[in-house]
C-alpha positions as semicolon CSV with decimal commas, in nm:
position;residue;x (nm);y (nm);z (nm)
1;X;-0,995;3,132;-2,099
2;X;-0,704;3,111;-1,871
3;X;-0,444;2,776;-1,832
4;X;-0,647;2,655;-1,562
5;X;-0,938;2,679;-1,700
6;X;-0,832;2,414;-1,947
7;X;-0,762;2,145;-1,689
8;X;-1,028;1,958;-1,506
9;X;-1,079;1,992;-1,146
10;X;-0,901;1,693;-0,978
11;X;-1,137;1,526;-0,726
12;X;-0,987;1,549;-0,380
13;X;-0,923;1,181;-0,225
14;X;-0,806;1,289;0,089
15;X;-1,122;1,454;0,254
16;X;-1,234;1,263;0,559
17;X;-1,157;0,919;0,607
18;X;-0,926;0,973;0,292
19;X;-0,673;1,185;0,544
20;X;-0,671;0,850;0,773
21;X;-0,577;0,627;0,454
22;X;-0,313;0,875;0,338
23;X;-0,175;0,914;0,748
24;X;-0,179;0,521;0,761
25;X;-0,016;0,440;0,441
26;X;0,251;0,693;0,517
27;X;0,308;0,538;0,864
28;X;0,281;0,172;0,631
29;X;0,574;0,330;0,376
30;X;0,816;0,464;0,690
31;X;0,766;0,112;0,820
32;X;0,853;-0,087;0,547
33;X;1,110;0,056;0,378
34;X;1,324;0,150;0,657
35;X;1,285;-0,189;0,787
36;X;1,390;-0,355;0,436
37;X;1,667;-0,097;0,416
38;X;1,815;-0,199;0,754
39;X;1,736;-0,587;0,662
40;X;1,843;-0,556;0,290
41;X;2,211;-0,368;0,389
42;X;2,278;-0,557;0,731
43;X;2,141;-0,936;0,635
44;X;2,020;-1,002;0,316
45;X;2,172;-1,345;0,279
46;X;1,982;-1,462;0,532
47;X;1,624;-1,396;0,363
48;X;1,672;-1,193;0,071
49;X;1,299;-1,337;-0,062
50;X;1,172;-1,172;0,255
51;X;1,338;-0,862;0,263
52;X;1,268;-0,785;-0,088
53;X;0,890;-0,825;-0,094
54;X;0,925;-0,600;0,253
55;X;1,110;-0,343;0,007
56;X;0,796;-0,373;-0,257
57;X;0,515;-0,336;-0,018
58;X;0,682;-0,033;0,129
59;X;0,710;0,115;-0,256
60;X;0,372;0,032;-0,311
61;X;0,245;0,188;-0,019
62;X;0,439;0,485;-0,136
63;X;0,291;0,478;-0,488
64;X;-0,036;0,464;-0,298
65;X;-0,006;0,779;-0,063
66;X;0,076;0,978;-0,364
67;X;-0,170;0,883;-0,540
68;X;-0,439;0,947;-0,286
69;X;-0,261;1,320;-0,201
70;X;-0,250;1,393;-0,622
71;X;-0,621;1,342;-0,621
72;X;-0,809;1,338;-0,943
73;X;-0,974;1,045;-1,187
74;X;-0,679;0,908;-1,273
75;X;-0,471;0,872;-0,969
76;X;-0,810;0,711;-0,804
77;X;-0,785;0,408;-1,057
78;X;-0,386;0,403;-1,026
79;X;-0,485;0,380;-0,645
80;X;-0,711;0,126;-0,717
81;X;-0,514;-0,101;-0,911
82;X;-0,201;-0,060;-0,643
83;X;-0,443;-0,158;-0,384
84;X;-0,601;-0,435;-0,540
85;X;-0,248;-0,583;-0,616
86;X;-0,125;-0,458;-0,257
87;X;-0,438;-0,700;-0,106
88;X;-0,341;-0,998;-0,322
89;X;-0,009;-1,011;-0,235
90;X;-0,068;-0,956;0,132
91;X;-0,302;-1,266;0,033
92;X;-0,074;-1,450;-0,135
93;X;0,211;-1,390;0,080
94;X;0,029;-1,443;0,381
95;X;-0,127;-1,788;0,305
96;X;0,260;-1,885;0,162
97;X;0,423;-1,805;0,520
98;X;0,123;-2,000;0,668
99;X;0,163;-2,307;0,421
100;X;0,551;-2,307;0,404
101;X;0,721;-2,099;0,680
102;X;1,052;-2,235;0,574
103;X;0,996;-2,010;0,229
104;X;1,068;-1,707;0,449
105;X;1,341;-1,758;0,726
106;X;1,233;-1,415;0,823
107;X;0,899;-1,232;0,820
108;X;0,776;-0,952;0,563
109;X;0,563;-0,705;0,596
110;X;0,270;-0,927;0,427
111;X;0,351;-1,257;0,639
112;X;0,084;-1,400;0,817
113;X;-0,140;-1,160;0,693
114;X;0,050;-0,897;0,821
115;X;0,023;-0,999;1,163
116;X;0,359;-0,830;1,257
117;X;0,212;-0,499;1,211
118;X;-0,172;-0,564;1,332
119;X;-0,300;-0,689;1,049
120;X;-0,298;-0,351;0,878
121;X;-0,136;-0,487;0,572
122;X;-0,475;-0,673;0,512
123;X;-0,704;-0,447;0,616
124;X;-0,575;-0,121;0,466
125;X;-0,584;-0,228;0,090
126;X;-0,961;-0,339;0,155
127;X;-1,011;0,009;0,348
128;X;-0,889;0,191;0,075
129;X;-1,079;0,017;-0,192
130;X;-1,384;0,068;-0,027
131;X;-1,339;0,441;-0,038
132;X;-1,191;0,478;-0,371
133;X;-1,488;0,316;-0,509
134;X;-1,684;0,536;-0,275
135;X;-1,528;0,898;-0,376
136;X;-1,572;0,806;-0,718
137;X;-1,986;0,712;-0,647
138;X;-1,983;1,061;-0,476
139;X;-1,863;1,239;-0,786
140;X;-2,053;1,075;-1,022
């Protein structure tokens, strides 16, 4: 019995519409984090609330994309999880820019429902839920 014999096969997430989700969150991460860096180093004062939770989603996309490339049982529940907190912050956020704009003097990536970036943010978490839950039905 060799070392990799000993280790379980990890369960490819990125076949098929998997390759989209991993090609739109990275296009999601490059988004948001260079735009919070550029916000964050050039104007925080003026919404540091905003540009912070910009800097978040676009680590949490991150955390997603590499968790969808690793593959395997456990980085499909860690995707899971990210994604189900990703959606209720886009949520949360969204319905807070919508009930208070004054909260954010400047958008995030989650305001409006992510309306600054197609609505994306909202429908990409939901996406990706759906086929998590899916690859792990197929494995089953």
């Amino acid at each position: 019995m060799t070392a990799t014999d000993k280790q379980p096969e990890r369960t490819r997430l990125i076949g098929g519409p998997g390759m989209l989700l991993v090609w739109l969150y990275g296009v999601m991460v490059v988004g948001a984090v260079s735009r919070s860096a550029v916000q964050i180093a050039t104007e925080f004062d003026n919404a540091p609330l905003a540009y912070l939770l910009s800097a978040v989603a676009g680590l949490v996309y991150g955390f997603i994309t590499y968790s969808l490339v690793r593959g395997g049982e456990t980085a499909r529940k860690a995707a899971l999880v990210c994604c189900a907190a990703e959606l209720a912050g886009v949520l949360t956020v969204g319905t807070w820019t919508l009930t208070d704009p004054s909260a954010f003097p400047d958008a995030t990536v989650w305001s409006d429902y992510g309306m600054g970036y197609l609505f994306i943010p909202v429908l990409l978490p939901v996406t990706a839920m759906f086929w998590l839950r899916r690859s792990r039905a197929a494995t089953s």
